[in-house]
N, C-alpha and C positions, 0 to 999 in steps of 0.2 A: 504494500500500500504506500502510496508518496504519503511520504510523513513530514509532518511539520512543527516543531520543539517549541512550545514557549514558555521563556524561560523567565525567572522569579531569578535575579543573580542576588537580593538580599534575603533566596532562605538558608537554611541551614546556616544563620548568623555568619550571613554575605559568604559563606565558605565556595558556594556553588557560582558566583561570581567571578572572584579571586580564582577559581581553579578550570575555567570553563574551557581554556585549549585543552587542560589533560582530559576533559568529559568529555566535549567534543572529536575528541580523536577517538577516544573508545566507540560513540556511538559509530562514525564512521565507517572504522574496521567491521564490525557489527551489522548496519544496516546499508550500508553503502550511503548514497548520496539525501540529505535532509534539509528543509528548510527551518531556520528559526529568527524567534526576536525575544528580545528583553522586554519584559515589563518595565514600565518609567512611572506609573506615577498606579495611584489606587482605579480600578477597575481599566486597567489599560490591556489585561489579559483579553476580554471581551473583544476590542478593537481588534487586536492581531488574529483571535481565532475567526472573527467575520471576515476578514480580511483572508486567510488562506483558505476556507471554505470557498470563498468566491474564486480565489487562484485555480480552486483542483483542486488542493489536498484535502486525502481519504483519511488520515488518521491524526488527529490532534493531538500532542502529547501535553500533557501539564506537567512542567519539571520547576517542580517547588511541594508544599505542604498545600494542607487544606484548602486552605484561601485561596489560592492557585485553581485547582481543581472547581474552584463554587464559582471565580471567573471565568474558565474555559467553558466551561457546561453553560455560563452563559451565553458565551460569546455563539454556541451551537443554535441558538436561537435567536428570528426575526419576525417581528408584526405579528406576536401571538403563534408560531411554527418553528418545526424546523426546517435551517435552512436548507441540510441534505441530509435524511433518517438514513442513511446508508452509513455515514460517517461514522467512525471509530473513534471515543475516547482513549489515551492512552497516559502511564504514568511512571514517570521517574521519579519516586519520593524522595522530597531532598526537604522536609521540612520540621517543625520541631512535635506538631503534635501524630501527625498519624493516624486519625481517627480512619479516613476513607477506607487507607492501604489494608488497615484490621481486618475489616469484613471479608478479607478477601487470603488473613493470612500471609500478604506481602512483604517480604525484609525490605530493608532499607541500603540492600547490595544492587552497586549499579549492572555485575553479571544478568542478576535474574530481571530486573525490566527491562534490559535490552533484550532476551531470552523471547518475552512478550512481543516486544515489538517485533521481532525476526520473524516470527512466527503468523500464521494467519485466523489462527481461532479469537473469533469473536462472539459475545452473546449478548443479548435483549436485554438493553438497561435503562427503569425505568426512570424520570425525573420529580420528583417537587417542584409543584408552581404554589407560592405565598405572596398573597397579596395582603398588606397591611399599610400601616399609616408611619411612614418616614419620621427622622427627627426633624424636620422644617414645619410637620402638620402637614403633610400634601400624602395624597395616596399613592401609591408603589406598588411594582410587582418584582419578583424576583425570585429565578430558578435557585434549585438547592440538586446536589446529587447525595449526601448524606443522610444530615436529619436535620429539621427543625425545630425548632424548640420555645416555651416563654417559661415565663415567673424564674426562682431560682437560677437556674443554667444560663439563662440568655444575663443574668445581675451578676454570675461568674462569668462569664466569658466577657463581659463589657470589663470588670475589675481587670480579668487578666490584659485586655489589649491595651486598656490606657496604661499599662503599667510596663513595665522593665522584665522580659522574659529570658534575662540575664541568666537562669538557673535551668535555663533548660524548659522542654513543654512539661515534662511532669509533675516537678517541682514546682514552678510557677503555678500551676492548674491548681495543684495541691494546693499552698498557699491562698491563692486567691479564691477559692472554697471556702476553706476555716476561716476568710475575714467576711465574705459574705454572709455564709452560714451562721456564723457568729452574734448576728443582729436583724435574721429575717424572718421575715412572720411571715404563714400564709395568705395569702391574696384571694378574693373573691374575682370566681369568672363565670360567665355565664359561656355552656358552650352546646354545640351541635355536633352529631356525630354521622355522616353522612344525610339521610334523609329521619333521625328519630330525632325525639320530643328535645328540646332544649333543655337544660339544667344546671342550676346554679349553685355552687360549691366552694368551697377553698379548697387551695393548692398551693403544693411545693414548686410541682413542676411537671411539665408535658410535654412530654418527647411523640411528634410524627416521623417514626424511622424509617429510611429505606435501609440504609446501611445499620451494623447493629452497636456500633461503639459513637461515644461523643465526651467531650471533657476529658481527652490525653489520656484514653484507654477504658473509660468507663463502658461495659455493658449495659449498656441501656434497655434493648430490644433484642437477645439471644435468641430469637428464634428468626430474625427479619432478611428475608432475600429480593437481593434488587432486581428482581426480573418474572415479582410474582402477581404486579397490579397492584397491589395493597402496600398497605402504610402499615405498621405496627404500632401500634400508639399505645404508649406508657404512662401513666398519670400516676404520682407520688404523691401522698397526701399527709402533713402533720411528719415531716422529715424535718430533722435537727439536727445542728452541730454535735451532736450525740449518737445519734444513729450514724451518721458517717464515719467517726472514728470506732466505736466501738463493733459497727454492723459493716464495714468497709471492705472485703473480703468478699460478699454476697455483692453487692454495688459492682462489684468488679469483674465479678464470675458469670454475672446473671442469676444467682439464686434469689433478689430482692424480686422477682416476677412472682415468687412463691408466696411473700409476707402481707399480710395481711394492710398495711401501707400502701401495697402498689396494686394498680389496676391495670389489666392490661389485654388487649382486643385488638382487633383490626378492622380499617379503614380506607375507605380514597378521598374523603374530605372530612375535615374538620371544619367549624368555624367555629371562634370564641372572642369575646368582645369583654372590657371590663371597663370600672370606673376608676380603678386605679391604673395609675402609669405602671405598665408590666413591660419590659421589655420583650420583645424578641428577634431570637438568634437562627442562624441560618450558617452550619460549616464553620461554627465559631465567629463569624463575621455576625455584628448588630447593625443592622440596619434600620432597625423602628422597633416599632410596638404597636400592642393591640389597638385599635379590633382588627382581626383577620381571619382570610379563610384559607385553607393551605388543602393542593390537590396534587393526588399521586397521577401522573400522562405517562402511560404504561408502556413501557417498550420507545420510549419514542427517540431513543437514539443506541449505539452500539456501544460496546467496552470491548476493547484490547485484553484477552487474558490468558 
């Protein structure tokens, strides 16, 4: 497949930058002839991947973390579509958290996603569309390949990005958990779960999964496959800075689907709406907050695997 790299050279703390002739040679050797660009500025991953879709190229690689990855998959889409359903995501992890690569099992050695790329097995991967309300107050929409998420996780994941991920993705994640968790109460939201009755609750936190990990290894959704139509949807309820430290081991493995805390079903749309400011997150990335409606568009593009 004409492949084409874009490349994130400030992840893996700017390492993938600094070192891009020695990477670039490897892919080379590997796949023969590739097109790529750098990212320059926030959401610029978008621009490049519309831009080689439109060239011809069949296989888009995201080489970087997360973020990377929730950019490309944007960029695969125009005016509500995709711009060509044939096309192949693909992935070099070079980033700090890993959440995507989990689902899938994938190390963090550049042998084995050139391996991917070489090769030609691809399969039916589905996408996350969330529409929700930006931080300017305007409405928004925006692809996810992961998971999406509000209350809790989307209040860590805004802690971790304004802050200094100087410690690594794990460590940071960690940390900025126990200072969130620290001082949060649950939030009332009223929500919809495809076509049943609306209802009104507090929560910790709710997770729409395609992929099954999110917050730098967490199990969120252990049973979720990106190529089944459906969302996995997790909903946490009355979780504390208690139950993470001392219940944290189950959090991590997927056995919190079992406790009595967590709810856990599937889906192709959510909608939930609150009166309090809840953030939500999307691939680690916050983009706004509620009210929104979040839908699984099944199959609607490929994966490299």
């Amino acid at each position: 497949m004409k492949t084409f790299l874009v490349v994130n050279p400030r992840s893996a703390g700017g390492e993938t930058g600094r070192r891009w002739a020695e990477i670039s040679g490897q892919v080379t050797r590997v796949i023969g002839d590739f097109g790529f660009g750098f990212t320059e500025s926030v959401m610029d991953a978008v621009r490049l991947t519309r831009h080689a879709l439109a060239d011809g190229y069949e296989c888009i690689t995201a080489v970087g973390g997360d973020g990377t990855v929730n950019e490309v998959v944007n960029g695969f889409f125009a005016d509500g579509k995709a711009i060509n359903p044939r096309a192949a995501l693909g992935l070099i992890p070079r980033g700090t958290g890993g959440d995507f690569r989990r689902a899938f099992g994938w190390d963090l050695e550049l042998d084995s996603a050139l391996a991917r790329l070489r090769g030609d097995q691809t399969e039916p991967f589905d996408v996350g569309l969330a529409e929700y309300v930006n931080h300017q107050g305007q409405r928004e929409s925006r692809y996810f390949a992961n998971i999406a998420s509000f209350g809790v996780s989307a209040a860590i994941a805004h802690e971790v990005n304004v802050g200094s991920k100087a410690l690594g993705g794990n460590l940071s994640f960690l940390w900025g958990t126990v200072k969130t968790l620290a001082k949060h109460k649950d939030v009332q939201v009223r929500l919809q779960v495809d076509e049943g009755e609306p209802e009104t609750m507090g929560i910790t936190a709710i997770a729409a999964a395609n992929g099954r990990y999110f917050g730098s290894g967490m199990c969120v959704a252990p049973k979720a496959v990106t190529h089944d139509g459906r969302f996995d949807l997790t909903l946490w309820r009355d979780y504390t800075l208690a139950d993470f430290v001392i219940k944290s081991k189950g959090v991590y493995n997927g056995d919190h689907i079992t406790w009595t805390k967590t709810r856990y079903i599937q889906c192709q749309t959510l909608r939930a709406e609150s009166e309090e400011q809840v953030f939500l997150e999307m691939d680690g990335e916050v983009p706004g907050r509620l009210p929104c409606r979040i839908t699984i568009l099944p199959g609607a593009i490929r994966l490299k695997v």
